[in-house]
N, C-alpha and C positions, 0 to 999 in steps of 0.2 A: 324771633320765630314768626312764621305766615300763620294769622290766626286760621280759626276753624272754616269760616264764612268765604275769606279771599282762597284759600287751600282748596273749597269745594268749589267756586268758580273757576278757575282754574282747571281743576280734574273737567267738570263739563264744557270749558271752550275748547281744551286741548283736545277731549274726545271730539267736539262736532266740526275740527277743524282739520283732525285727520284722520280725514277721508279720502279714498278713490278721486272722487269728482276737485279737491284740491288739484291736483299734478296738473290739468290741462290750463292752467292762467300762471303756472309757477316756474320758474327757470327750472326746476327737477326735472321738468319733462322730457330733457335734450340728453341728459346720459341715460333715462330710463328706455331711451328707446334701442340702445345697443343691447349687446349680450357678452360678449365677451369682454372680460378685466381691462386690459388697455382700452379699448375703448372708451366703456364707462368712466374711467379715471379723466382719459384726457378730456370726454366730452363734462363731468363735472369739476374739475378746473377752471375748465374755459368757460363752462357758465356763470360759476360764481365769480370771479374775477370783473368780467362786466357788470355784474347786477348790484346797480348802483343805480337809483333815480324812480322811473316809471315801472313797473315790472313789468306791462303791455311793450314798451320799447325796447325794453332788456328782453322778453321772447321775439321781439321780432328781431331783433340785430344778432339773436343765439340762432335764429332762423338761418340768418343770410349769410353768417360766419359758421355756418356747418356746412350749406351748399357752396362753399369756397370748395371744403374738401369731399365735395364730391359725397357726402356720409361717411366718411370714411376716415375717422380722425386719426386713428394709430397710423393705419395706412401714411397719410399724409402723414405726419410725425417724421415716422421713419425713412420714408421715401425721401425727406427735404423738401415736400412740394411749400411751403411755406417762402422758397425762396425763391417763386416765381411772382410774389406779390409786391406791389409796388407799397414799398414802405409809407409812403404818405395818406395811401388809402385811407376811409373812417371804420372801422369796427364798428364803436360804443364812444358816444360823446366824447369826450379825451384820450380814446384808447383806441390809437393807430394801429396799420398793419405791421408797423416797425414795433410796437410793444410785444402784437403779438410773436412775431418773430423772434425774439429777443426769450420770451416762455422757454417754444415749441425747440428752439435749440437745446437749452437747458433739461428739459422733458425727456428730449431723444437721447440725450448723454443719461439720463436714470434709467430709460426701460433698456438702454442696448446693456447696460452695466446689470441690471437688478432683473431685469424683466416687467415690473410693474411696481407702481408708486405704492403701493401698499408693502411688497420686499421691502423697497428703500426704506419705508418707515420703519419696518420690526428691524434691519439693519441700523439704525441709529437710535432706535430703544425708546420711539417715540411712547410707543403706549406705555413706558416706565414712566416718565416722567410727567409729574403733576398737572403740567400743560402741554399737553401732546400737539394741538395745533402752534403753539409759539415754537416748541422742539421742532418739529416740522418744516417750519419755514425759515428756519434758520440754518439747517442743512442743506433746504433745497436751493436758498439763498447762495450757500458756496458752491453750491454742482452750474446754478444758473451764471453765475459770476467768473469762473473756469470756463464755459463753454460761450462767453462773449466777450473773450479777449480783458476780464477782469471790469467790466461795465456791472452797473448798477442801474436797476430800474423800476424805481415806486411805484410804478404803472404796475405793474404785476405784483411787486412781493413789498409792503410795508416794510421801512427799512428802521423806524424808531421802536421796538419791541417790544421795549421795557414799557411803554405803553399806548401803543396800540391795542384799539379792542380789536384786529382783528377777524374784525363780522363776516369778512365774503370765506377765510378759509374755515373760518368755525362751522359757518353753513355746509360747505364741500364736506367737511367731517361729519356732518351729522347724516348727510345725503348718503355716505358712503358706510357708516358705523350702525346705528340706530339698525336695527334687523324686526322691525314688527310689521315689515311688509308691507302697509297700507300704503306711507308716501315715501319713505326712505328705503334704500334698496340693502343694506347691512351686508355689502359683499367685501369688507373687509374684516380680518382676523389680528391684524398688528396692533390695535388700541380698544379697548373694551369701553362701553356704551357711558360707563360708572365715570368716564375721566374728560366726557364730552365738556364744553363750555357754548353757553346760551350766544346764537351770535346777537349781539348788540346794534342797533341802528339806532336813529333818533326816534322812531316811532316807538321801539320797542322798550326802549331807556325813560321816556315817556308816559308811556304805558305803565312799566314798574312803578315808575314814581307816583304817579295816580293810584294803584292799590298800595300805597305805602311799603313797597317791598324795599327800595333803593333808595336811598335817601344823598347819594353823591350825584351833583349835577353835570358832570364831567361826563362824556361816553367815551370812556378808555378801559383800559384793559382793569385797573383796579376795579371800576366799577363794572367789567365781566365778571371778575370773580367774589363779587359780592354778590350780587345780582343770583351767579349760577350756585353758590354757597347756600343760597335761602333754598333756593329750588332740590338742594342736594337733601336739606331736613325731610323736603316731601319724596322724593323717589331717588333714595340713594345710588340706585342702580339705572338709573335713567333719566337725569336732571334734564335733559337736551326736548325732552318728552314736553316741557311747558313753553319751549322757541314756540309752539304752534298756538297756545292759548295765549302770550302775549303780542302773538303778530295779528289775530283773530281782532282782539279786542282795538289794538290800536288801530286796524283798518276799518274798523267801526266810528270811532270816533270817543271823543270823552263826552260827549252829551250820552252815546248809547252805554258808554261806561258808566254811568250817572246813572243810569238807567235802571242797568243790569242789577248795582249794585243795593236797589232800595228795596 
């Protein structure tokens, strides 16, 4: 159990970290600026999928990989305009135009079948099962794998599941689930807020381990679900609620963690 001391820290970074003024430094900003369902799906996807490294260079290359399409990501989706780019282009650090390509085919074959990624999900009963983002990417894994001639590509979807932590799709689900308006936009109904999971990074694995919550040093999928288990004793219906006071604290540092905690 999270004693009483690290439980209230917690509840206060979480509140003073989301906020309003959050979104403009954070990949969230790139599906928050659509309005309509595909949209927002494809443009939070595509931003989590790159956000890996600097978050400053993950908003600028979510920048330049949206002015590809024009704004217009469904659009572009469906139209095929993906497949006027030269594969070898850069994206994001290791993540070519041919990765992205490789998605956006995959993508187009869900919304022409489902209509929108949140369908597909209540179609394969993601929000039944205990981990809705692994359920998720394992489905989408075979729609993606069908629509590129039976290719596989770890650039976009982790292919070891049984333990991956899965950190960039747990974040897309929180962007897309979480409904308290402030940073997360909750415009989906297929998975409920109760069955989210914390996404894990090293910072944020880090960060656990410093208030004593996680005690495995491993950042994989077991230690997600320890990790998101502690967090479930404190808000069983909104574990995903504390992603924002463990990324808080660790972008602070452990001397300010040191700090906080005396």
């Amino acid at each position: 159990m999270v004693n009483n001391d690290i439980a209230e820290l917690l509840d206060s970074e979480a509140t003073r970290i989301n906020r309003p003024e959050f979104i403009a430094d954070d990949p969230v900003q790139f599906p928050r600026r659509f309005e309509s369902l595909p949209d927002i799906e494809t443009a939070a996807f595509l931003s989590a999928i790159i956000a890996w490294g600097n978050r400053r260079m993950i908003c600028r290359d979510a920048e330049r990989m949206f002015s590809l399409m024009d704004w217009q990501p469904h659009a572009f989706v469906m139209e095929e305009g993906y497949g006027d780019l030269d594969p070898g282009m850069n994206i994001h650090r290791t993540f070519f135009a041919r990765h992205l390509q490789y998605f956006l085919r995959g993508l187009r074959e869900i919304f022409r079948n489902y209509g929108s990624v949140d369908a597909f999900a209540h179609s394969v009963r993601a929000g039944e099962d205990n981990a809705p983002a692994w359920r998720l990417t394992e489905e989408m894994q075979k729609v993606m794998c069908g629509a590129n001639n039976g290719d596989v590509c770890s650039r976009c979807l982790p292919v070891n599941l049984r333990n991956t932590a899965l950190k960039r799709f747990n974040m897309a689900l929180r962007w897309l689930v979480r409904d308290d308006g402030i940073v997360d936009m909750g415009v989906w109904k297929s998975i409920p807020k109760s069955r989210l999971y914390i996404p894990l990074d090293v910072h944020v694995g880090n960060t656990a381990r410093n208030l004593g919550i996680l005690e495995r040093k491993s950042n994989d999928r077991r230690a997600v679900e320890l990790l998101t288990g502690e967090m479930r004793q404190l808000r069983p219906d909104d574990p995903a609620f504390y992603d924002f006071a463990l990324f808080g604290i660790g972008m602070e540092g452990k001397n300010n963690l040191e700090t906080t905690m005396q």
